[in-house]
N, CA, C and O atoms as a GROMACS GRO file, in nm:
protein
  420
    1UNK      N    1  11.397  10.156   5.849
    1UNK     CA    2  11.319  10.242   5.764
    1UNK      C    3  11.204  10.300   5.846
    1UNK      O    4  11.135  10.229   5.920
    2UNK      N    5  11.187  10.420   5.832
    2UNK     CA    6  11.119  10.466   5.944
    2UNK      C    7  10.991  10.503   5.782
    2UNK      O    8  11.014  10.554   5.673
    3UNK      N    9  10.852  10.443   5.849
    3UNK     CA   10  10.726  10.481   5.801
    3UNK      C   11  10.610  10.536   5.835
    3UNK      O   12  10.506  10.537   5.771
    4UNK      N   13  10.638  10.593   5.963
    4UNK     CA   14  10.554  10.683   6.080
    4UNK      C   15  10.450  10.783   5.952
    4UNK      O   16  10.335  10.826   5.959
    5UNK      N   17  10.526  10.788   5.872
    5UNK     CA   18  10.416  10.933   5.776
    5UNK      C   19  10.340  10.884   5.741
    5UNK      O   20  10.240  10.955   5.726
    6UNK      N   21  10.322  10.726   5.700
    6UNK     CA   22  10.188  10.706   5.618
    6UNK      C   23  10.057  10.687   5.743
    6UNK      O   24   9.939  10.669   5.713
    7UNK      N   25  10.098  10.692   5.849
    7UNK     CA   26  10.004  10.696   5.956
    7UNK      C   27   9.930  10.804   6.027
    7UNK      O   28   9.981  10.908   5.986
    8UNK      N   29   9.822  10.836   6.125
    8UNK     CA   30   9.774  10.937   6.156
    8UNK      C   31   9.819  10.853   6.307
    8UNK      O   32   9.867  10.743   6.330
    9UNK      N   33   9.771  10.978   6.400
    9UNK     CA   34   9.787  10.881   6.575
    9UNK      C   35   9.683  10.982   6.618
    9UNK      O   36   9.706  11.097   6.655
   10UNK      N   37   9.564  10.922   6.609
   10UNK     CA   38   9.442  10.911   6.725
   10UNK      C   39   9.424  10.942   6.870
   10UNK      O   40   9.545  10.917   6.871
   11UNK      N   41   9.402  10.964   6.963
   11UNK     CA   42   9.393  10.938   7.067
   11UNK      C   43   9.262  10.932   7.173
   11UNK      O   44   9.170  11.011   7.148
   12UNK      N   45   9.254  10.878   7.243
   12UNK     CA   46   9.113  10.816   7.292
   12UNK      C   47   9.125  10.795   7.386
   12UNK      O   48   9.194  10.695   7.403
   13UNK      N   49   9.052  10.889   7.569
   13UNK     CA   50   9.164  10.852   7.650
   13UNK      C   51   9.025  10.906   7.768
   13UNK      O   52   8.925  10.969   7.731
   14UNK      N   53   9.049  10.869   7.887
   14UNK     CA   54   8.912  10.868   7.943
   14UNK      C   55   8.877  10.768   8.027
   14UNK      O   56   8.940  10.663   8.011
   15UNK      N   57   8.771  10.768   8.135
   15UNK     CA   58   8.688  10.707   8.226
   15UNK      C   59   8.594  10.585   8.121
   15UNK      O   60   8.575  10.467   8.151
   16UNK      N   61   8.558  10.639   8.025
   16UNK     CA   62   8.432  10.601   7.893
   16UNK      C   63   8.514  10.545   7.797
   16UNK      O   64   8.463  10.444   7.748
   17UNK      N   65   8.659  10.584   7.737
   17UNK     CA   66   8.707  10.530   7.675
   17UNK      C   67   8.725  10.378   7.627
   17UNK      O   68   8.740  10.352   7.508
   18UNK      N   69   8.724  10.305   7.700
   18UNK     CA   70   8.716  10.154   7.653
   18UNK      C   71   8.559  10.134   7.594
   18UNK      O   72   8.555  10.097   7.477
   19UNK      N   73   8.445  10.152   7.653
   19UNK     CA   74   8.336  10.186   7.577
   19UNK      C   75   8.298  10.208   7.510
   19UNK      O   76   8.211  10.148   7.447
   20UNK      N   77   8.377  10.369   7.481
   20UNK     CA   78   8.369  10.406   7.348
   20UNK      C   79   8.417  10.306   7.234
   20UNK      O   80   8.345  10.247   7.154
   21UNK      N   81   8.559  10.300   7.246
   21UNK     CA   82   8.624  10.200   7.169
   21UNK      C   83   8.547  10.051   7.115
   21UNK      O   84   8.558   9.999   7.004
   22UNK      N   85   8.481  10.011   7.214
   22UNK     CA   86   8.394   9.873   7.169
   22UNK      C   87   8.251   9.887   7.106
   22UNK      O   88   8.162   9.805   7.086
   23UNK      N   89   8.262  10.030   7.079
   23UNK     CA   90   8.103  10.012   6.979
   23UNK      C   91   8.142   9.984   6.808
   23UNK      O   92   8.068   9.985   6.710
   24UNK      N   93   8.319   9.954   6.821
   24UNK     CA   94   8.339   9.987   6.643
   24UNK      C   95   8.459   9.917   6.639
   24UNK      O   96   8.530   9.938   6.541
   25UNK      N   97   8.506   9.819   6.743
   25UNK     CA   98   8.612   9.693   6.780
   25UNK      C   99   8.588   9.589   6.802
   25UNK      O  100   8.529   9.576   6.910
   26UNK      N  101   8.612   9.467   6.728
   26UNK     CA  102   8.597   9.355   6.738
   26UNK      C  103   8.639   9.309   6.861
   26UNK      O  104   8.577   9.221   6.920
   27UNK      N  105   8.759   9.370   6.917
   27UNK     CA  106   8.856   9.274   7.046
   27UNK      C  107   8.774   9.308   7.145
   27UNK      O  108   8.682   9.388   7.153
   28UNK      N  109   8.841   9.205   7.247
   28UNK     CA  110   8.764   9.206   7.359
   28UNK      C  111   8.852   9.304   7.438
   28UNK      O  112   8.969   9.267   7.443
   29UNK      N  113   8.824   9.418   7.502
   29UNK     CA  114   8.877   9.512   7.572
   29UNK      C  115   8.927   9.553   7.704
   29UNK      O  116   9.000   9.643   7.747
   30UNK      N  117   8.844   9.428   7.768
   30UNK     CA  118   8.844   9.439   7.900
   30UNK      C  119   8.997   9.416   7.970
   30UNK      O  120   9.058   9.322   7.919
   31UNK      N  121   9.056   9.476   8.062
   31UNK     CA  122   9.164   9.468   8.103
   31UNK      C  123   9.188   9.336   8.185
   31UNK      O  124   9.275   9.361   8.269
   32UNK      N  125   9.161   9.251   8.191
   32UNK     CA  126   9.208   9.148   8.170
   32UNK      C  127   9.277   9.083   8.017
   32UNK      O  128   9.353   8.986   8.011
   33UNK      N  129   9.250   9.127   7.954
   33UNK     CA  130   9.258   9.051   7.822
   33UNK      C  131   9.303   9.194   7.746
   33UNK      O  132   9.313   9.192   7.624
   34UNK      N  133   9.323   9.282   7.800
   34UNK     CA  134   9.387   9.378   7.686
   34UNK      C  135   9.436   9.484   7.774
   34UNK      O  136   9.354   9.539   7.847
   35UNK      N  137   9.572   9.524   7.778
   35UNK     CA  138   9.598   9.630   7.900
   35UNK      C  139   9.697   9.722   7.867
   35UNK      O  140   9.749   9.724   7.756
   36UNK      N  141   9.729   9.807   7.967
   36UNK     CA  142   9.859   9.888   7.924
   36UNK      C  143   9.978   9.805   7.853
   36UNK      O  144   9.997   9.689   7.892
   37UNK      N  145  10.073   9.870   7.734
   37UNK     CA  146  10.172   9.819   7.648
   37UNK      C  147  10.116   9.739   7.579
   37UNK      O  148  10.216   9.691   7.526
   38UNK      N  149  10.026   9.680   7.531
   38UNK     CA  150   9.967   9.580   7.426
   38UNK      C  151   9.945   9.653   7.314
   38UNK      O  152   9.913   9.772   7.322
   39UNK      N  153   9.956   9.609   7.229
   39UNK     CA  154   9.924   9.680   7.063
   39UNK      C  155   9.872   9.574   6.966
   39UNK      O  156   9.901   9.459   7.000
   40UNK      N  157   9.814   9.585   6.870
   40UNK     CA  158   9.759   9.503   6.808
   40UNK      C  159   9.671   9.558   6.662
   40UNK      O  160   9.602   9.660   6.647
   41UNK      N  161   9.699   9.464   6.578
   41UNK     CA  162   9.660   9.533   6.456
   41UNK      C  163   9.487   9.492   6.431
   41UNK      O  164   9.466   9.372   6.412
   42UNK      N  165   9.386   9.569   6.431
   42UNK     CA  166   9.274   9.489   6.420
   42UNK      C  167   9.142   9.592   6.312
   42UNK      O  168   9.164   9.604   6.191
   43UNK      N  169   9.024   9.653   6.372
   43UNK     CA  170   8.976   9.745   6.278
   43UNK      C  171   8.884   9.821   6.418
   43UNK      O  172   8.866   9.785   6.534
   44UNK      N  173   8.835   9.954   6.328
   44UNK     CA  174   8.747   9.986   6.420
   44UNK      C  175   8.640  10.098   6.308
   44UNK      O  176   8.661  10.210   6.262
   45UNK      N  177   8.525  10.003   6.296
   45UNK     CA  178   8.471  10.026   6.194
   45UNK      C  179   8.524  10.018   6.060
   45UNK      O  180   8.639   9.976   6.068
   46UNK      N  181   8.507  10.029   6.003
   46UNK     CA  182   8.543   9.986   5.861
   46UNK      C  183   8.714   9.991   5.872
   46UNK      O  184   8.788   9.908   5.818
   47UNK      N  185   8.756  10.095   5.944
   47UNK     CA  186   8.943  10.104   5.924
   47UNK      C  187   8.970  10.030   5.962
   47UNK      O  188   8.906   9.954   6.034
   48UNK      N  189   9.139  10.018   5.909
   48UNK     CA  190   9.228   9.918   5.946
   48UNK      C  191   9.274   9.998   6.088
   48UNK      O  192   9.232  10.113   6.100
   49UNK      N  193   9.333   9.958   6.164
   49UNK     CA  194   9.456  10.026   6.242
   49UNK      C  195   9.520   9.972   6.339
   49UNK      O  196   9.467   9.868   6.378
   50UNK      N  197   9.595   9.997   6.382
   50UNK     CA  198   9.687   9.999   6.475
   50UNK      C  199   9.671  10.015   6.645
   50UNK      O  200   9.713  10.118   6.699
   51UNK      N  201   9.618   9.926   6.712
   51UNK     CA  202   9.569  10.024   6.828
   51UNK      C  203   9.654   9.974   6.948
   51UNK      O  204   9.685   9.856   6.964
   52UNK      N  205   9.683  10.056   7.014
   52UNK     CA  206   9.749  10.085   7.158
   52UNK      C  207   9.706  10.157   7.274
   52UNK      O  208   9.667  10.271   7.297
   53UNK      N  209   9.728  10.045   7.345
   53UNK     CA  210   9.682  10.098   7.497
   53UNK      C  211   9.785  10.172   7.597
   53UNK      O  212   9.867  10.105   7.659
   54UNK      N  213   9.780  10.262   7.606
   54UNK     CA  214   9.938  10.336   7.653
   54UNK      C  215   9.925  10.333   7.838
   54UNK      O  216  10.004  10.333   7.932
   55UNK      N  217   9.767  10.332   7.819
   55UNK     CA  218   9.800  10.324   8.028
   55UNK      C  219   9.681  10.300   8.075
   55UNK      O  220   9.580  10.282   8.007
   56UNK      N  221   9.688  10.298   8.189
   56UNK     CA  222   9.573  10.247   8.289
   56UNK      C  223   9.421  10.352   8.308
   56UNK      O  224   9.312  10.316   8.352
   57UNK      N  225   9.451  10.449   8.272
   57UNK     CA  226   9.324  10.567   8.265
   57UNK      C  227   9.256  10.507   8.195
   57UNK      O  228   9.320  10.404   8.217
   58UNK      N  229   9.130  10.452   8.080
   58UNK     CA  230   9.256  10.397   7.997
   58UNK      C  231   9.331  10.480   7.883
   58UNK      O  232   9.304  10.596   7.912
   59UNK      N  233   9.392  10.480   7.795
   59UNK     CA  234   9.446  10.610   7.660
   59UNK      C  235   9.468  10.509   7.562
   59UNK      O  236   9.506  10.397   7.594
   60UNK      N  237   9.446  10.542   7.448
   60UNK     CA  238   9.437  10.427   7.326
   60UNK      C  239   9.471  10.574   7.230
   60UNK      O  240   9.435  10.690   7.211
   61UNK      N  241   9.604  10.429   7.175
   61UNK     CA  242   9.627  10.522   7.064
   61UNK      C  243   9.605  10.439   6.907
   61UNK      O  244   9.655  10.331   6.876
   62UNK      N  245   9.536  10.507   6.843
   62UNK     CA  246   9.491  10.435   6.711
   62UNK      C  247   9.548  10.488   6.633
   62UNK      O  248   9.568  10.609   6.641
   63UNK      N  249   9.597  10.403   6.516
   63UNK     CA  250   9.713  10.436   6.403
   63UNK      C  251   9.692  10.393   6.292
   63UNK      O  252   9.754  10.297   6.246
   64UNK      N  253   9.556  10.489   6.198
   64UNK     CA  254   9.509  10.450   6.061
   64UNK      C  255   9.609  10.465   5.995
   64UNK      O  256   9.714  10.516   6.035
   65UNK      N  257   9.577  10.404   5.841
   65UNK     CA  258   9.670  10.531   5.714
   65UNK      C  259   9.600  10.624   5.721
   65UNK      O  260   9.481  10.629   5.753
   66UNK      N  261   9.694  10.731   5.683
   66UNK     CA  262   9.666  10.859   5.693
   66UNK      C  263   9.564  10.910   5.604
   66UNK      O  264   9.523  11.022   5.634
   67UNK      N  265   9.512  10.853   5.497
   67UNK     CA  266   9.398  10.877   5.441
   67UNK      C  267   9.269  10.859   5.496
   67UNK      O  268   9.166  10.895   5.440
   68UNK      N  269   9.277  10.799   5.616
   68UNK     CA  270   9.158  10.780   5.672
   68UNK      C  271   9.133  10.866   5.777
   68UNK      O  272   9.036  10.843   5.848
   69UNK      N  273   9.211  10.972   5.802
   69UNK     CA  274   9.204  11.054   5.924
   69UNK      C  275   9.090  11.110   5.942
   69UNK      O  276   9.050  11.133   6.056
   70UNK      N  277   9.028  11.138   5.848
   70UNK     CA  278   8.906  11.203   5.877
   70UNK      C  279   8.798  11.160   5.905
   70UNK      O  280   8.717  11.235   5.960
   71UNK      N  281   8.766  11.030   5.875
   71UNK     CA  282   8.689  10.923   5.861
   71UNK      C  283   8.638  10.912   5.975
   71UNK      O  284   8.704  10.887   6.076
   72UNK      N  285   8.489  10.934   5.970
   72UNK     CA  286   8.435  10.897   6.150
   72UNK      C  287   8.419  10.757   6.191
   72UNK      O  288   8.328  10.688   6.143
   73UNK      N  289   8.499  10.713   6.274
   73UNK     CA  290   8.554  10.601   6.296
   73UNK      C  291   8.492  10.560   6.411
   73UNK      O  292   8.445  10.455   6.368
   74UNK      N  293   8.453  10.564   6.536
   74UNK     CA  294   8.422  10.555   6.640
   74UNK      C  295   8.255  10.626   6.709
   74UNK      O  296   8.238  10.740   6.754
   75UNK      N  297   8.176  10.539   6.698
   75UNK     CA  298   8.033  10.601   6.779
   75UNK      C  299   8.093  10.598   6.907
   75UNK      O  300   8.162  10.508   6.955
   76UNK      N  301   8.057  10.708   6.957
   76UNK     CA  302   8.024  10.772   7.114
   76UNK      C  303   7.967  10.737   7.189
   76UNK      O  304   7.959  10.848   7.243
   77UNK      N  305   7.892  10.655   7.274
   77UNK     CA  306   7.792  10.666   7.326
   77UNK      C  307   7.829  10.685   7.506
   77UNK      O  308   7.913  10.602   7.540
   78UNK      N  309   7.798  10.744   7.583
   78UNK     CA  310   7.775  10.752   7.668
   78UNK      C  311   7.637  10.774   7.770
   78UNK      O  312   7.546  10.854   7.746
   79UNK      N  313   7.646  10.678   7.894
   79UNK     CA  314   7.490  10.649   7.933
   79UNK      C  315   7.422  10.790   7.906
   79UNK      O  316   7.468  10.904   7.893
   80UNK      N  317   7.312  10.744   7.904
   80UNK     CA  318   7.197  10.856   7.905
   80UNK      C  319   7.173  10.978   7.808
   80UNK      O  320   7.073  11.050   7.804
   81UNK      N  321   7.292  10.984   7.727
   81UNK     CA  322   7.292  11.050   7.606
   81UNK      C  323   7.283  11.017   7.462
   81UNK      O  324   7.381  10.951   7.426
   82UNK      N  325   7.201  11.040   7.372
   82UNK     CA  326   7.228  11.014   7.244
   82UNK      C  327   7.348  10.939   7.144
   82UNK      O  328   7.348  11.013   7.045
   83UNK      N  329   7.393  10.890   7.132
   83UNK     CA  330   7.483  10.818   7.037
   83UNK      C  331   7.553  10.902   6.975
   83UNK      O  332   7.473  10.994   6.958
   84UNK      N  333   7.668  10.939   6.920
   84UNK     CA  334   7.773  11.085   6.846
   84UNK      C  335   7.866  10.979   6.796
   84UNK      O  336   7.913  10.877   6.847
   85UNK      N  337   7.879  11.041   6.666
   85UNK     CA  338   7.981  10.998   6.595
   85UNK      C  339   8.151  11.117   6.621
   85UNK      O  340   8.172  11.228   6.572
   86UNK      N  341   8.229  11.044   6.703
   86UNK     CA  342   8.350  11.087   6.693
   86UNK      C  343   8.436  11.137   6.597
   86UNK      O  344   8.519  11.065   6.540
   87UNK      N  345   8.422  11.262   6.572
   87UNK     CA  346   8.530  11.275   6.408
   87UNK      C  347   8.703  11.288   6.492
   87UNK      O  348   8.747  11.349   6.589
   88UNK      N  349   8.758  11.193   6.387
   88UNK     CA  350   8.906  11.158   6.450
   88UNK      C  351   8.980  11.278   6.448
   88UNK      O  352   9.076  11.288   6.524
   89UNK      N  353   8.949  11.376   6.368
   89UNK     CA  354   9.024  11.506   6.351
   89UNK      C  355   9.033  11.589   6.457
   89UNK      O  356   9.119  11.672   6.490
   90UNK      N  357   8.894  11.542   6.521
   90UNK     CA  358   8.879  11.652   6.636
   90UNK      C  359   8.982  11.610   6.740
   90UNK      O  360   8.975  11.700   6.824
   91UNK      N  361   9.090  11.506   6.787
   91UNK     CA  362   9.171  11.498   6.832
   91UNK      C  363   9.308  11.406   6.776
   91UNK      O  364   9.337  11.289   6.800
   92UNK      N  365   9.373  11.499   6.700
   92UNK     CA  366   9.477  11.408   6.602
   92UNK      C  367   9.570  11.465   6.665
   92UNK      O  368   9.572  11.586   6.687
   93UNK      N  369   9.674  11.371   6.706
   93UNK     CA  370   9.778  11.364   6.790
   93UNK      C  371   9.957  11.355   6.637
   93UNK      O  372   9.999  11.254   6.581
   94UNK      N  373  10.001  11.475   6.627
   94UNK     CA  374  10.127  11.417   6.575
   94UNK      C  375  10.195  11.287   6.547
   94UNK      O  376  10.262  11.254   6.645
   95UNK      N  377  10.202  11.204   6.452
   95UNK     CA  378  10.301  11.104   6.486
   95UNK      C  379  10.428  11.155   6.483
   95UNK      O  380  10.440  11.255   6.412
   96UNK      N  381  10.501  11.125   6.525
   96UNK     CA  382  10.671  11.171   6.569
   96UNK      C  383  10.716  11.021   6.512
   96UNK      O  384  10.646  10.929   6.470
   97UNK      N  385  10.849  11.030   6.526
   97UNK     CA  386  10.937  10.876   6.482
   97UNK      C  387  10.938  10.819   6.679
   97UNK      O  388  10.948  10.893   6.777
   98UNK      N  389  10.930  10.734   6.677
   98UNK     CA  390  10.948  10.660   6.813
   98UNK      C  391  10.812  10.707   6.906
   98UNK      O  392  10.789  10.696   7.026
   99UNK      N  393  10.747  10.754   6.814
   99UNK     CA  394  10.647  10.746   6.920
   99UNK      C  395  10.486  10.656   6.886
   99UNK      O  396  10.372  10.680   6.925
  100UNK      N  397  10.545  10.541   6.793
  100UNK     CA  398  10.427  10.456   6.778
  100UNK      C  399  10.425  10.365   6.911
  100UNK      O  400  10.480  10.383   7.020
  101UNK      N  401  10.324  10.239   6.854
  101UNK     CA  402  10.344  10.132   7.010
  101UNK      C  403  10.442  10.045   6.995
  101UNK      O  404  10.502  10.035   6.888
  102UNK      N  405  10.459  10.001   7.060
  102UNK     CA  406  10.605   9.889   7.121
  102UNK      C  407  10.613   9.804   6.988
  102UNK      O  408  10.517   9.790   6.912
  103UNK      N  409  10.747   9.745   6.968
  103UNK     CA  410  10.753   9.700   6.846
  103UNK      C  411  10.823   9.553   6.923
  103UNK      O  412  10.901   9.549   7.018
  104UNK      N  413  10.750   9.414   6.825
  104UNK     CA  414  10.793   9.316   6.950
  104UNK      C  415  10.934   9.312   6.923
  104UNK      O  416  10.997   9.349   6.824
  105UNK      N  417  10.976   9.254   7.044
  105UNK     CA  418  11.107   9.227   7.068
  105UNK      C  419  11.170   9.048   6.993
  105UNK      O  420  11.287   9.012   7.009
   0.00000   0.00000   0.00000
C-alpha cells in the first residue's frame, strides 16, 4: 500500500545543515551517531516526522503529514547572524512513490 500522499518531503541540505536541524531535534546529530542511510521517526519542533539523512554534505530529508507543510518548523541560526525561522514551503521537495527513506529490511 503505497501512502507517500499523506506526507510532504522537506529538504535541508548544506555545510550548516546539521545545526540548523538541532535547534528543533531532540537526536543527537553528530555523525558518529547519526549518518548517511539512517532514518528515524522523531520531532522537530512541535512536528512529528520522518527524518533522513541521504548523504555526507549533510541533506536531510524530513517527512511531516502533509498538513503541516507550512508550519515553521526549524529556527535558522547561523554564526553571527540573527536567528530566522525556516518556512518549510520555501523548499518542498515532491514526494514520488520510492522516494522516501530506506524501509528496514
Amino acid at each position: 500500500m503505497d501512502v507517500s500522499a499523506n506526507r510532504t518531503t522537506l529538504e535541508l541540505s548544506g555545510p550548516a545543515a546539521r545545526q540548523v536541524l538541532e535547534k528543533g531535534c531532540p537526536l543527537n546529530l553528530h555523525p558518529r551517531a547519526f549518518g548517511p542511510g539512517q532514518a528515524v521517526s522523531t520531532t522537530v519542533g512541535p512536528v512529528a516526522v520522518l527524518l533522513w539523512q541521504v548523504d555526507d554534505v549533510p541533506t536531510y530529508r524530513l517527512f511531516p503529514r502533509s498538513s503541516f507543510a507550512d508550519y515553521p518548523a526549524v529556527i535558522e541560526s547561523v554564526p553571527g547572524e540573527p536567528e530566522r525561522v525556516l518556512q518549510p514551503s520555501a523548499r518542498v521537495v515532491r514526494s514520488a512513490p520510492g522516494t522516501g527513506p530506506p524501509r528496514p529490511q
